[in-house]
N, C-alpha and C positions, 0 to 999 in steps of 0.2 A: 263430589259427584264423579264417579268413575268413566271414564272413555274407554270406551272399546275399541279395539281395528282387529278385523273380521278380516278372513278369508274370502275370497270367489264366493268358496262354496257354504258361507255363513258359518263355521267354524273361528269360536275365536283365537288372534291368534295372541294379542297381548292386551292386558288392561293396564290402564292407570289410576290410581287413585289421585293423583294432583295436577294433572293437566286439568286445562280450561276448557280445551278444544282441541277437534282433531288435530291442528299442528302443533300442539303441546304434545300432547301425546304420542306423535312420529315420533318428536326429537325427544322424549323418553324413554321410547324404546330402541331406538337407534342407541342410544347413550349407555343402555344396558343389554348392547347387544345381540336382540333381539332379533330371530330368525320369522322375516314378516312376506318371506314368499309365498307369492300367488295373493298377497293384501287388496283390497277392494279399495281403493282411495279413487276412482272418477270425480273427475272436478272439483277435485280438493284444492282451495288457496292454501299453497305452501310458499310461496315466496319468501327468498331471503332465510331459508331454512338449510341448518347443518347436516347434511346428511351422507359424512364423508362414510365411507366404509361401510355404508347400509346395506344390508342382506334383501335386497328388492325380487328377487329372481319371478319373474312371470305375475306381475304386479299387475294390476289394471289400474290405470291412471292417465287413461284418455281423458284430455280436458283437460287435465290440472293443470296449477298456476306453477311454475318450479323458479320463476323467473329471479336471475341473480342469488340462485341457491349452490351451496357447496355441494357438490356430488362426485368427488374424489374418489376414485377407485371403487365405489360403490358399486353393487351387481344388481344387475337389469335384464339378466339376459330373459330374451320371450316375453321381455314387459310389453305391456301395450300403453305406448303414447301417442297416441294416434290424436293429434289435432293439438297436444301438450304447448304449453309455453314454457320454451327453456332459453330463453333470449338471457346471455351476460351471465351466463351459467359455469362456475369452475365442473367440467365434466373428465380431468384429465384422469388418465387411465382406466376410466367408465370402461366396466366391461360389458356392452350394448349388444352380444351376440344375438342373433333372431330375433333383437327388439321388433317394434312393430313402429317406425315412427311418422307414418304419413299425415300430413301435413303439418305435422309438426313446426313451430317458429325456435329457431336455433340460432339467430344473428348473436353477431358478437359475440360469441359461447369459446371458452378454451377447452377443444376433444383431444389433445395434446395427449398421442401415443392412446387414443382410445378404441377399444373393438369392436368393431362392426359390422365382424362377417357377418354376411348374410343378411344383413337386417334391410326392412322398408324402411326406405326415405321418398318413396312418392311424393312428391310434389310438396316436400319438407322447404322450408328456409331459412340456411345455412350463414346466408349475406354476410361477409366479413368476420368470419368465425375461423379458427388456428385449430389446422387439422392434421399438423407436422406429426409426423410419424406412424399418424394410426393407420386400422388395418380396416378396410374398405371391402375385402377381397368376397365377391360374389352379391354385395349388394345391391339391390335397386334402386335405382334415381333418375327413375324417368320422373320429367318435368320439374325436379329440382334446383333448387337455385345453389350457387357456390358463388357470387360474382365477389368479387375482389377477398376471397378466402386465402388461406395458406392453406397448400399443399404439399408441402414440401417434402419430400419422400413417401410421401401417403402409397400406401399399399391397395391399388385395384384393381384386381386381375379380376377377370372376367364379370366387372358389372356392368351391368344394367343400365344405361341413362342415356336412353332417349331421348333428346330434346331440352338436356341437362344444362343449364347455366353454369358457364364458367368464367364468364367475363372477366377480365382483369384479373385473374385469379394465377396463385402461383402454384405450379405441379411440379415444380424445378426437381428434376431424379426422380418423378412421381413413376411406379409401375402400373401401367397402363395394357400391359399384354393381353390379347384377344379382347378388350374391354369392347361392348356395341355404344357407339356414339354416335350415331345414328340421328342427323340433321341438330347437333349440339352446337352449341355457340360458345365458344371460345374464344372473340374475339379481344385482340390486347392480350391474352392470357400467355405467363410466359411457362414455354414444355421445355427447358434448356436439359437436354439429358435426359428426357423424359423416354419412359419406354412403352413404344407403342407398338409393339410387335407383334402382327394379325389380327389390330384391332379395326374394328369395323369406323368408318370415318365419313360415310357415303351422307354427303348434303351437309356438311359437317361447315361450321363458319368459323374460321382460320383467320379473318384481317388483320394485320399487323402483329399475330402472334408469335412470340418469338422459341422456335423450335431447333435453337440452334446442337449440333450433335444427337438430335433425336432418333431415335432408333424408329423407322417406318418399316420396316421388312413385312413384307406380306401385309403392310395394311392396304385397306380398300379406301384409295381418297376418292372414287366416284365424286363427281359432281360438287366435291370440298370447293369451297372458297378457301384461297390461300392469297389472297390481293394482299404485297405489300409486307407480306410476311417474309420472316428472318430464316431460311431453311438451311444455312452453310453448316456443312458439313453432317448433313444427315443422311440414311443410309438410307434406300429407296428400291433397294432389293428387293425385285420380286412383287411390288406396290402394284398397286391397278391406278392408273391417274386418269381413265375415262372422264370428260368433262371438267374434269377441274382445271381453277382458275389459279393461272399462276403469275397474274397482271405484276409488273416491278416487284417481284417478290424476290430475294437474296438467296444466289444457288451457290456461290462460291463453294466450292470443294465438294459440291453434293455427290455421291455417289449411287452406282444403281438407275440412275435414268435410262439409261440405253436400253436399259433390258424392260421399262418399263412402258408403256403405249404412250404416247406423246397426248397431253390434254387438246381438245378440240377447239378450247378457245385461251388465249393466253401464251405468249412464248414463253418458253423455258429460257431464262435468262443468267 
């Protein structure tokens, strides 16, 4: 019996004659190849499927199951995974440009050096997922989770995350410039080097986060919790520190305070 996988727009775009079922038939045409963008897969069970190098580009595959599937270097860009399960997923060097991945579950997943401009992560869950080196740059993540993620040089210039989980998460050298973090929780999470210059920070929860040498220039900590946090030797030029708390929080070598409004509650220590 032949399987088909169809286009969006019902065009087909590959058949097989020896598949059993649509996840036969992906890794068929993956296998030969096959250029399957703009593919119709919604809530397809693909789990535990090879689909290194697959030509996915603008794919609808909200719903689907991808969980603990190979997805190496494979292209997604403008895919829609919207609500997708990609928990324990090899997604390294995934090129995810304009994906669409809101709510997406994404725990434990390796994004290692994967791209991401641009794309939704709405209220995605990332939880303990390795996101060393990829590119972040302009995407959205409000209300997404990261808590105890690798970030480790991740590239996020100017996203979006609102209200973003960072918990125990590492950004260590992460680029953070003009990023809105806007009442995020980053608590325990360590920014050592992290660059956070004219990023927005205002209600932002900092407890025991460790920011040591962090670049703050012209960020807005408004009303930031910083209780307890590691701040030595970070630059604070030009910062706004209206309301925030900077309860036993470590200033050793900080620079740029003086020039910055003193918090209303908390000494600078």
């Amino acid at each position: 019996m032949a399987i088909e996988i169809r286009h969006h727009d019902g065009r087909v775009l590959f058949v097989s004659h020896r598949a059993g079922d649509a996840k036969a038939a992906l890794h068929d045409a993956v296998h030969q190849r096959a250029d399957l963008t703009g593919a119709a897969l919604e809530g397809v069970d693909l789990s535990g499927s090879n689909l290194e190098k697959a030509r996915l580009d603008g794919a609808r595959l909200a719903g689907a199951t991808l969980r603990h599937s190979n997805l190496e270097e494979t292209s997604l860009r403008g895919a829609d995974l919207t609500r997708a399960g990609l928990d324990g997923c090899n997604l390294e060097e995934a090129i995810m440009e304009g994906a669409n991945l809101t709510d997406a579950k994404i725990q434990g997943s390796n994004l290692e050096e994967a791209d991401l401009v641009r794309a939704d992560l709405t209220g995605a869950n990332a939880d303990g997922s390795n996101l060393e080196d990829a590119n972040l740059s302009g995407a959205v993540l409000v209300r997404a989770s990261f808590a105890r993620a690798n970030l480790e040089r991740a590239r996020m210039e100017n996203v979006r995350a609102e209200r973003v989980s960072l918990v125990s998460a590492n950004l260590e050298k992460a680029d953070l410039r003009g990023a809105d973090l806007r009442d995020a929780d980053a608590s325990g999470a360590n920014l050592e080097k992290a660059n956070l210059r004219s990023a927005c920070l205002v209600g932002a929860k900092l407890g025991g986060a460790n920011l040591e040498k962090a670049d703050l220039r012209d960020a807005d900590l408004s009303h930031a919790d910083l209780t307890e946090s590691n701040l030595e030797r970070c630059d604070f030029t030009g910062a706004r520190m209206e309301g925030a708390r900077l309860d036993n929080a470590n200033l050793d070598g900080a620079r740029g305070l003086s020039a910055s409004k003193p918090p209303s509650s908390g000494p600078y220590r």
